[in-house]
N, C-alpha and C positions, 0 to 999 in steps of 0.2 A: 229624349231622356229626361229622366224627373230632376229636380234641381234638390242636390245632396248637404248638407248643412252638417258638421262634424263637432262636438262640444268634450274636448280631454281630446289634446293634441300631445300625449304623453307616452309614454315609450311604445304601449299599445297604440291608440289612438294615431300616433304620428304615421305608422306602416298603413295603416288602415286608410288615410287621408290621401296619400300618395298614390297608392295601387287606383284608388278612387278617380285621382284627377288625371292619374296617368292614362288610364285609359278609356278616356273621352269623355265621362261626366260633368257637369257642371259643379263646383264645389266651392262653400264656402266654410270657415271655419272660426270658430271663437278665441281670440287673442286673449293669451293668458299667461301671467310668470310662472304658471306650474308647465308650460307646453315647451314640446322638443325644438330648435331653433327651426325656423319654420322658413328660411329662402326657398329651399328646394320646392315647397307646395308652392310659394307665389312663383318661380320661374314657371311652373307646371301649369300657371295658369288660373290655381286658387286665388279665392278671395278674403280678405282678414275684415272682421266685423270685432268691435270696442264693447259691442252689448248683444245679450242674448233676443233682445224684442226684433233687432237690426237683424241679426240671421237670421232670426224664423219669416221674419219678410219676406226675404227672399227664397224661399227654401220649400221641398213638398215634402222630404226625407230628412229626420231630425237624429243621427246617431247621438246617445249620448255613451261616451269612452268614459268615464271618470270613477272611482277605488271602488263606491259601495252604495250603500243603503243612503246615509248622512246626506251624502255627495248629491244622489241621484233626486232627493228630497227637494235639499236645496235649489238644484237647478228647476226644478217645475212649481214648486212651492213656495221656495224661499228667495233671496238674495236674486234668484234669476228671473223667479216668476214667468218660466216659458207657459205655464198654464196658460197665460190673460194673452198671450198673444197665438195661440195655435187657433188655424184657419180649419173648417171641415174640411176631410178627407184628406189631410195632411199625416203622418204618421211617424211616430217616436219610436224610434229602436234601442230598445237601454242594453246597451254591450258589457253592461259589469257585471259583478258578482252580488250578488244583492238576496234577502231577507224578501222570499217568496209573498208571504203576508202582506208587505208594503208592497209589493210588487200586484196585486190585487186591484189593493187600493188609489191607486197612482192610476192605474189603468183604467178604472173607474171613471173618474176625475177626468183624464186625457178624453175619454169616450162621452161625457157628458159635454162636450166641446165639438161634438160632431168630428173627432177626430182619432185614429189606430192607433193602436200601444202594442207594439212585442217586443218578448226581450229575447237575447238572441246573445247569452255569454258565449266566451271567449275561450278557448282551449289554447295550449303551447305557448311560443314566447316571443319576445320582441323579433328576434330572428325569422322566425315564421310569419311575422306580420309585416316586415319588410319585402318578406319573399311571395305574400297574399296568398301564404298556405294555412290559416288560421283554420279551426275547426269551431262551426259555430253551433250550439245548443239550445233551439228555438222554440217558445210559447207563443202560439198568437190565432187569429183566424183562420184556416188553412187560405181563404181569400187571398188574404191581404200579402199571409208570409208570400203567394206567388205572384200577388202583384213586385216585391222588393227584394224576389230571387236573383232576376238580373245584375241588382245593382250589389246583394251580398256573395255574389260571384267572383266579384273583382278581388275581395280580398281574402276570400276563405278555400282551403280544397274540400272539406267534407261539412256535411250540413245536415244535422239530426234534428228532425222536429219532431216533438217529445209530447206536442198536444194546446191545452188552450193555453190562454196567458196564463204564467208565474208556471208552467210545467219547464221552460229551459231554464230557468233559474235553481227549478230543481234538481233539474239534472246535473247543474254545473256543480250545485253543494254535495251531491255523490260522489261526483266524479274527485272532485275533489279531497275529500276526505280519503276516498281510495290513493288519491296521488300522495297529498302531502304524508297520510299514514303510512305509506311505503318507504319513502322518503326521509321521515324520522325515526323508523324500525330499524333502516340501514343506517341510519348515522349512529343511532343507540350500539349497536353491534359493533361498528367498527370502533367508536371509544371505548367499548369493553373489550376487541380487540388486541387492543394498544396496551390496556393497562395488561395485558395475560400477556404483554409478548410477542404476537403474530402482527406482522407486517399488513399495510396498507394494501400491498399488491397481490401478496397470496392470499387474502381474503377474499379482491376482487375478483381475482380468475376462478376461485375456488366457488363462488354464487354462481359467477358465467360459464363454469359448467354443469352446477348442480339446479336445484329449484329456483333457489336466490335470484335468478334471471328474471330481469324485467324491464320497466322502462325507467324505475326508481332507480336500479342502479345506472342505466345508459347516462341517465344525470350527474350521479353521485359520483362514480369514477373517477372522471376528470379533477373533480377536485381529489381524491383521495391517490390518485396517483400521480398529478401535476401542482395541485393545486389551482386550479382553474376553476371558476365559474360560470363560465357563458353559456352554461345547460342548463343553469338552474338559476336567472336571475329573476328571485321571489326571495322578500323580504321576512323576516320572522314575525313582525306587526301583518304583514299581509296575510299572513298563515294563521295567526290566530286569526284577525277578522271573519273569515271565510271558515276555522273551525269554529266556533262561536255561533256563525250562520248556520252551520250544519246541526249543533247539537239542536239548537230552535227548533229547526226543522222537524228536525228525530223527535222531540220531546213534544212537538206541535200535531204529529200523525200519531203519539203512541207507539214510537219503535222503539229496540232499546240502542243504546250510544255508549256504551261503557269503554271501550277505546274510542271511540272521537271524544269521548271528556280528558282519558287521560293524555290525549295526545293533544288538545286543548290545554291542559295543565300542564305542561312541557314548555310550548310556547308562550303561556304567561307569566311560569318564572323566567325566562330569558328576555321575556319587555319589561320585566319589574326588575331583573338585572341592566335594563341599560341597555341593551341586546335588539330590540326591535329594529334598528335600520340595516341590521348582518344582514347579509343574503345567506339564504336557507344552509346552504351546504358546508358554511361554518360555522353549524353548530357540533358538527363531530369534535370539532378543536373548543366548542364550551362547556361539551358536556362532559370531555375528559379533563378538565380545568377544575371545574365548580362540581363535579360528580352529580350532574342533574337527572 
């Protein structure tokens, strides 16, 4: 087995570590105060490294977990400078959400090193990545992706490769847009809802039997009939990020985006309200507030 090196040990990242070490890999991972308490990976057998040159030592499989573009930057560029230490034939898996263009570029860079770059986002949620049901969306060599299918096994159940580098990055800003537009259509409805009068529950059974059915509402539900989150925990700053990354995209191939902008302007008055660390699903309760 190749030796696995883990960098964003964070709500995603931490499922992903575990599934990893739990079953048989050799694993090491980057110590960090943004990472989830991390005993369980050292019982399992992980190992905790203080710098990113010290992982990649030891390591042939470089995930990096962490938010974005900035992030992803950083870690090979900047502050982490994994560039100056990647060995040939070593290869970087970037698991975020990320601005395809840079994602090019970085792959470049990683490959002028004699060394593989895919990126390989993330679909579903912490829950699923505890459960190593993640659904992964992969750009890379068709090569290499099967040289590192074994090891993306451990924590994913479906696995779309969508073509060369920066193609699963694009597919994640699709997919995504698709999600979170569903997602703030139905919170927009049910705050319009509330203000007409009609109940939280008759609206929901009322989509669950008509079109309105999907997996936006499977999410949305819970909170609009319990008030629960743990289907939908994504942030409002997370959501623009990633709507933000989409319009790029759209605007970068020549497609049009007229709702990913507006649904884009949604989520930016709710971060310029103060709002960015909600989790998504209460915005139904800010948009019937602030009439957004």
């Amino acid at each position: 087995m190749e030796r696995i090196g883990v960098i964003g040990v964070g709500l995603m990242g931490h499922g992903i570590a575990l599934n990893i070490v739990a079953k048989g890999w050799p694993l090491g991972y980057l110590s960090h105060p943004g990472n989830q308490p991390s005993d369980d990976l050292l019982e399992a057998g992980a190992q905790a490294f203080d710098d990113v040159a010290g992982l990649a030592a030891e390591c042939d499989i470089l995930l990096l977990c962490v938010t974005g573009t900035p992030q992803v930057e950083d870690v090979l560029t900047g502050s982490g400078n994994l560039l100056a230490a990647l060995r040939p034939g070593m290869v970087v898996v970037d698991c975020s959400t990320a601005i395809p263009e840079s994602t090019l570029a970085l792959a470049g860079l990683v490959e002028a090193r004699g060394a593989h770059f895919v990126d390989a986002a993330m679909t579903r949620t912490p829950k699923e990545a505890a459960e190593g049901r993640l659904n992964l969306l992969i750009g890379g060599a068709p090569e290499i992706v099967a040289r590192i299918t074994p090891m993306l096994e451990t924590f994913s159940e479906n696995r779309f490769y969508a073509g060369p580098v920066s193609s699963g990055h694009r597919l994640k800003l699709l997919h995504n847009f698709v999600s979170l537009g569903s997602v703030t259509l139905i919170a927009e409805a049910a705050a319009c809802a509330r203000a007409a009068g009609i109940s939280d529950a008759v609206l929901v059974d009322c989509l669950k039997r008509g079109g309105g059915y999907g997996a936006g509402l499977d999410r949305m539900a819970p909170f609009l009939l319990d008030g629960a989150v743990d289907q939908l925990r994504f942030t409002v700053s997370n959501s623009l990020k990633d709507l933000t990354y989409y319009n790029a995209m759209a605007e970068e191939v020549g497609s049009p985006h007229l709702i990913a902008e507006a649904t884009r302007a949604i989520m930016a008055r709710l971060v310029a309200g103060g709002h960015g660390e909600e989790l998504l699903p209460r915005q139904v309760d800010l948009m019937a507030e602030k009439g957004e």
